[in-house]
C-alpha positions as CSV (number, residue, x, y, z in Angstrom):
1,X,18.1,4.9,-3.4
2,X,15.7,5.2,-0.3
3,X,16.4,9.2,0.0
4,X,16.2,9.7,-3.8
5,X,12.4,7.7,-3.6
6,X,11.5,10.3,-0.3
7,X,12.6,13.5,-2.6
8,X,9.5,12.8,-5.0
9,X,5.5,12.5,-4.5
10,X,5.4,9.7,-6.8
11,X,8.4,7.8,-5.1
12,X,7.0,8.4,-1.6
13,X,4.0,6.9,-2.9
14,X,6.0,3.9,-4.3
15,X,7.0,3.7,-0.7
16,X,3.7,3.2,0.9
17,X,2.5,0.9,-1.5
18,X,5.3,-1.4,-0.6
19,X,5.1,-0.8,3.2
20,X,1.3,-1.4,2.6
21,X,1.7,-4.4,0.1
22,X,3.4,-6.2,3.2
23,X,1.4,-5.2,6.1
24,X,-1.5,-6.8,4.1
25,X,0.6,-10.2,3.8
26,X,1.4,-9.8,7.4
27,X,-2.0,-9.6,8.3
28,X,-2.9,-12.8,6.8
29,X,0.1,-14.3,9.3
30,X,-1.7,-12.8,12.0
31,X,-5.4,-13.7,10.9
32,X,-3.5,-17.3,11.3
33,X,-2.0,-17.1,14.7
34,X,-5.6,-14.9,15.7
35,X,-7.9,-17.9,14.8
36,X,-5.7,-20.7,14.8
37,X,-3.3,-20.5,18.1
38,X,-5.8,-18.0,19.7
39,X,-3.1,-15.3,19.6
40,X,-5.3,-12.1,19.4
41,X,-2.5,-9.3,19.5
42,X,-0.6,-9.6,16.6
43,X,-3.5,-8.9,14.8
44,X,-4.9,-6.1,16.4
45,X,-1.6,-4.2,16.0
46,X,-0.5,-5.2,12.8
47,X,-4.3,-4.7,11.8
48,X,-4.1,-1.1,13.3
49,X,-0.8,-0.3,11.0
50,X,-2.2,-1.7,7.7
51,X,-5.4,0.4,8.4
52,X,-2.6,3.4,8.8
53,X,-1.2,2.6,5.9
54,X,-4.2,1.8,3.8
55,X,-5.3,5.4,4.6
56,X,-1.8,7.1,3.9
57,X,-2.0,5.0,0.8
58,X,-5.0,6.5,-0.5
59,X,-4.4,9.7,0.6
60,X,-0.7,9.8,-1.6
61,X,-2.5,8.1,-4.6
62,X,-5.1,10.8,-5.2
63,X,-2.6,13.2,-4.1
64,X,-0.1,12.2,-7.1
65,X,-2.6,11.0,-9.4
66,X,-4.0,14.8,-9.1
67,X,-0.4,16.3,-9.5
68,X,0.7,14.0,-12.0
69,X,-2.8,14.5,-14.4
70,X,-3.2,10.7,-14.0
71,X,-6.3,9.9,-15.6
72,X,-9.5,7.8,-13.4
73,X,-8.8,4.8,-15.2
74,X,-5.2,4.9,-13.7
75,X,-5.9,6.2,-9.9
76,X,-9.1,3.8,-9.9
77,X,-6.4,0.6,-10.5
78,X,-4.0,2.0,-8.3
79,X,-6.9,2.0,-5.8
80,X,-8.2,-1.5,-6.3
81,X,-4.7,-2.3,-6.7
82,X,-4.6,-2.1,-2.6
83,X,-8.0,-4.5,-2.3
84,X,-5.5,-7.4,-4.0
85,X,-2.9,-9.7,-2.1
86,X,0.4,-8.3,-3.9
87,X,-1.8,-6.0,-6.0
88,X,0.7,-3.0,-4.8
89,X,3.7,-4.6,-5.5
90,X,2.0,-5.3,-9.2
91,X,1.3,-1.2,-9.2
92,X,4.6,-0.4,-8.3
93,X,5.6,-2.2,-11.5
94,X,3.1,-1.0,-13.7
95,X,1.7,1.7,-12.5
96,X,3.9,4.1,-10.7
97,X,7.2,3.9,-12.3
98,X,8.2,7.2,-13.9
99,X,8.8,7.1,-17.6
């Protein structure tokens, strides 16, 4: 299923949002061991790959939403989709499914 998603703009966009959706729940694990256990690292690298991915993210949604004639409405809650705690996972479902 994984190479059929990579084949398609939308489904490597699907990708993203996942990889993005959990490297924002990840980074509240860190924020915990940062502040609470005064564990620093974690945070700064999984912080650094969420960043990544919140870029990438952005990029692929325009991208799509462009290719795909999505209207504003649509790219605007894919967007603020990404600001949300399982907000991606929520796109994925509504959003960006094909059909």
């Amino acid at each position: 299923m994984l190479t059929a998603l990579l084949k398609t703009d939308l489904g490597r966009l699907r990708i993203v949002a996942f990889l993005e959706g959990c490297s924002y729940l990840a980074l509240g694990i860190t924020m915990w061991l940062k502040y609470g256990y005064d564990m620093p690292k974690p945070n700064y690298i999984v912080g650094m790959l969420h960043g990544l991915l919140f870029i990438l993210y952005c990029i692929l949604l325009l991208q799509v939403g462009i290719a795909r004639g999505w209207s504003f409405l649509k790219m605007m809650l894919g967007f603020v989709a990404s600001l949300l705690p399982f907000g991606t996972f929520l796109a994925d479902k509504h959003l960006f499914r094909e059909g």
